[in-house]
N, C-alpha and C positions, 0 to 999 in steps of 0.2 A: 504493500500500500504506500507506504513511504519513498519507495522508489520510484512507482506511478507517480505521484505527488511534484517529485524533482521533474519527473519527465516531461509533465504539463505545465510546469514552469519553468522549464527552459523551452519548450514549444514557444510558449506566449510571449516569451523575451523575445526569442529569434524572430516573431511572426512583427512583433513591435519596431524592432530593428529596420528589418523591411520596410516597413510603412512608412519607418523615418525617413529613410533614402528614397523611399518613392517619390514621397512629398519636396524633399531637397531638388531631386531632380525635376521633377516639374518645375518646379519655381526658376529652377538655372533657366529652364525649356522658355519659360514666360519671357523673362527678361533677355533670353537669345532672342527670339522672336519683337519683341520691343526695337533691339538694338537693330535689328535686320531691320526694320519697318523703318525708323529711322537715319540708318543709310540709303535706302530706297528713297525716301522722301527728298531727302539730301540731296540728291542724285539729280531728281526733277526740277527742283528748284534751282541747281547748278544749271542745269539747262535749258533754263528759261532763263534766267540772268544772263547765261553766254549769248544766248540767239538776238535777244536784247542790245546786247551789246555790238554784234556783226554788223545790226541794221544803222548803226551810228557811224561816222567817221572816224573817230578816238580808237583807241584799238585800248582793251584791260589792264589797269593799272600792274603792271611788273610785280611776282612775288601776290600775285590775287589769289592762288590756290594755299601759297605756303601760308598767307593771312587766313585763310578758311578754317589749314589744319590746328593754327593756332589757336582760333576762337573755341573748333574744338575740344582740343586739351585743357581749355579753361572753361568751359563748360561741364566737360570731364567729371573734374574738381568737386562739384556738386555731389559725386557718388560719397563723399566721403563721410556726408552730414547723416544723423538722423533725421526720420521724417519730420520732428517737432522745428526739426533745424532749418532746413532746406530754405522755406519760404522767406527766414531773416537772411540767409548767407547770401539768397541767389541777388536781391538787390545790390551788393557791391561788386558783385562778378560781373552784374548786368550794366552797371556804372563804370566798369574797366572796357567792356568790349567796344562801350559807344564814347569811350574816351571822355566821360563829365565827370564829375564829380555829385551827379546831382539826378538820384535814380527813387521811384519810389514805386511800394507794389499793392494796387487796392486789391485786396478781396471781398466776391462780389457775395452780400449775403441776403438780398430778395432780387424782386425784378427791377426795381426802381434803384436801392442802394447800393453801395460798395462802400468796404472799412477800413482805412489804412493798416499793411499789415506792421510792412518795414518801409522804411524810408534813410540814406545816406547822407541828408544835411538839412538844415532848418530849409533850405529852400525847397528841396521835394516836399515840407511838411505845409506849402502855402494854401493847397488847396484845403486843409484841416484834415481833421481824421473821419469824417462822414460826408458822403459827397452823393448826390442826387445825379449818376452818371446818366440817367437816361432826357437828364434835362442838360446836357455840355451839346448840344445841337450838332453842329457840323463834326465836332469831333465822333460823335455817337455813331453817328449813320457810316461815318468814315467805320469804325470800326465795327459795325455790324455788316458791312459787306465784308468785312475778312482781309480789308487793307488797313494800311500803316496808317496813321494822323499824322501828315506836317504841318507844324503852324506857321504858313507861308505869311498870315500877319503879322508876324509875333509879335501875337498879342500878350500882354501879362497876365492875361485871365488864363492864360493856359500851357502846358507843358510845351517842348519845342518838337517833339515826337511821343507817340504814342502806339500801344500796340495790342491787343488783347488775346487770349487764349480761352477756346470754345471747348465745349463738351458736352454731345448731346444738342447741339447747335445751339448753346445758351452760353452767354459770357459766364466765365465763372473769374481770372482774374484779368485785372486790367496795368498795365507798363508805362510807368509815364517816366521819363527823362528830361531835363533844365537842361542849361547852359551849354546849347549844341550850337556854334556859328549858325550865320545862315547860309550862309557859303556850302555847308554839308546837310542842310536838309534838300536832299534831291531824293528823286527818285531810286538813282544808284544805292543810295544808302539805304532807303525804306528796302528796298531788295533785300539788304546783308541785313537789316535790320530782319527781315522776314525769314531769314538761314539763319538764323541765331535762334529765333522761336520755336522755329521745327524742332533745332537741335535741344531748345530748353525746355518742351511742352511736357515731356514724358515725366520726368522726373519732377519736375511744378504740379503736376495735375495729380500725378500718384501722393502727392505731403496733400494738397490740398483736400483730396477725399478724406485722408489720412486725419487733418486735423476737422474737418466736419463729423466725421466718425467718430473722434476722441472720447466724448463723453460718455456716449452711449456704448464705448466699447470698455470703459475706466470705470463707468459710474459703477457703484457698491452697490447690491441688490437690494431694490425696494426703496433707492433713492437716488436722488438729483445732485450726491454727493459722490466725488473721486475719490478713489482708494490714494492712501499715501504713497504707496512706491510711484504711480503714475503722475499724481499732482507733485510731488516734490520735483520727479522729471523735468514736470513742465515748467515748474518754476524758478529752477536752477538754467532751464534753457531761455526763457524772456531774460532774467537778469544777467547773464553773459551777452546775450543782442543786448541788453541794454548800455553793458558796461563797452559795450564797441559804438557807442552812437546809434545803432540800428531804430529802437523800438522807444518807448517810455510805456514805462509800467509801476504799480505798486501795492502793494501786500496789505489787506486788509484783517486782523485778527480780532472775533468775532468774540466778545465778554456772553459765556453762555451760561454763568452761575449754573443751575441746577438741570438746567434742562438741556438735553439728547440732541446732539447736531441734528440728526435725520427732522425732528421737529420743526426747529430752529430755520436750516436751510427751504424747506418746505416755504416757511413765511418771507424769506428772505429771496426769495427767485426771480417775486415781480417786482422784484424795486433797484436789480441789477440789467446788464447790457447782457443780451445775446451771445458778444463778444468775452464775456468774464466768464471764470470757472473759479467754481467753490471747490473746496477740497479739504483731504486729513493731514496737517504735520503733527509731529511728536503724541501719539496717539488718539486723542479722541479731541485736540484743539481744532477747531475751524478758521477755515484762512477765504478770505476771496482774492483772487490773483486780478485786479483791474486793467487789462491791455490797455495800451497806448492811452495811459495817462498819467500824468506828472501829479507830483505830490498834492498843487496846487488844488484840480482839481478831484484828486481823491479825496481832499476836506470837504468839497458840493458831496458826494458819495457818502459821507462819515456822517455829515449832518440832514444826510435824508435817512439815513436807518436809523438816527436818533431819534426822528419825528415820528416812528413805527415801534419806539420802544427797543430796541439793540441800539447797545453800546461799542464801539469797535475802535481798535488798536488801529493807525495807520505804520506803515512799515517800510522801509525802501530795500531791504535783501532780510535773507532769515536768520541772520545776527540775532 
């Protein structure tokens, strides 16, 4: 009996094993096929840019494929982040490839809004952190046909280029870039601008599911609360973007005397942003992590939960 015993458990190990490596392998399968679809795409897009180019007098700028391979390999780079990561990191990589200093990235969260996620300098932050994209007119339509925005006015109401990523044929984020000469918003560039997206969409679109899924894949059963290994995550990952310029954010800790987070957060849900996530540090304390807001206005935040009864700690890291 006891040897049956061993023998049905190492059956179940080994059968486990397997299953492990099956799933590895697929996923390698996924992201092979990703990466192919992506060279594929690459490809097309190369070749509409060259044929583009034949029909003009100028002949392509010297060294235009070795700049291709470069944008690549900093593209690349991207692999190295986590998902939580991805969407602060890719603004300054996307600010490198188009030579500004001045790159911001809205994620879109209805039909009408989109919410600053990351941004690289107070000037990407002009447009504020909540932007009514579907009211920027000419920029919108420009980017609901699937082309670049140049702002041949340049006007200061608006970025100098812009670009969005669909899915599901619905904007989901949107690319804006400052301080581009006019000299270089041409067509030619909106082109590289468009092989840079190709190359950035897979890896942009898989964090941004990634972090719409977050909660509902962290939350603690039977509530609108994160388990702490994943809210500390994420909250060690905003205050690193933070401490690089990327984001502003701040930590709010929730005075719960006697009563049960699970409660507590329950009453506290409708009087936070969409964009915030509650969660567990050092046991059973409650924290609201406030994206993209500075201290300033984390006191408006402090002194609306006052008016509901909770008292809360403001915080800037978890010192």
């Amino acid at each position: 009996m006891y040897s049956e015993e061993l023998r049905m458990v190492s059956k179940n190990t080994v059968q486990l094993t397997i299953h492990e490596m099956q799933t590895k392998i697929e996923k390698q399968k996924r992201l092979l096929d990703e990466r192919k679809q992506e060279i594929e795409e690459l490809k097309d897009l190369l070749g509409s840019v060259n044929a583009k180019k034949t029909q003009r007098p100028s002949t392509p700028p010297e060294g235009y494929k070795g700049a291709l391979d470069t944008v690549y390999k900093i593209m690349s780079s991207l692999e190295k982040y986590t998902p939580e990561e991805v969407l602060f990191y890719a603004a300054p990589i996307l600010a490198k490839l188009m030579a500004t200093e001045d790159a911001a990235i809205y994620m879109v969260v209805n039909k009408s809004y989109a919410r600053l996620f990351s941004a690289t300098s107070a000037k990407a932050r002009e447009l504020g952190n909540s932007i009514k994209y579907t009211a920027l007119d000419d920029m919108y339509d420009t980017l609901m046909d699937g082309n670049v925005y140049i702002n041949k006015e340049v006007s200061p109401l608006y970025p100098s280029m812009a670009s969005a990523l669909f899915d599901d044929d619905e904007i989901q984020l949107i690319l804006m870039f400052w301080g581009i000469p006019k000299q270089q918003m041409t067509p030619e560039e909106a082109n590289r601008l468009t092989v840079i997206m190709t190359l950035f969409q897979n890896a942009v679109l898989r964090a941004k599911r990634y972090m719409s899924s977050f909660r509902r894949l962290h939350y603690m059963e039977g509530t609108n609360v994160l388990n702490e290994e994943a809210f500390t995550a994420l909250v060690k990952t905003f205050l690193e973007a933070k401490s690089k310029g990327l984001t502003q954010c701040a930590l709010a800790e929730i005075v719960m005397g006697y009563q049960s987070y699970d409660n507590i957060a329950v009453q506290l849900s409708g009087n936070i942003r969409q964009t915030d996530y509650m969660g567990i540090i050092n046991g059973e304390r409650l924290y609201i992590l406030l994206s993209n807001t500075d201290i300033k206005n984390a006191e408006v935040v402090r002194k609306r939960l006052h008016k509901i009864g909770y008292s809360c700690v403001l915080k800037e890291s978890l010192d």
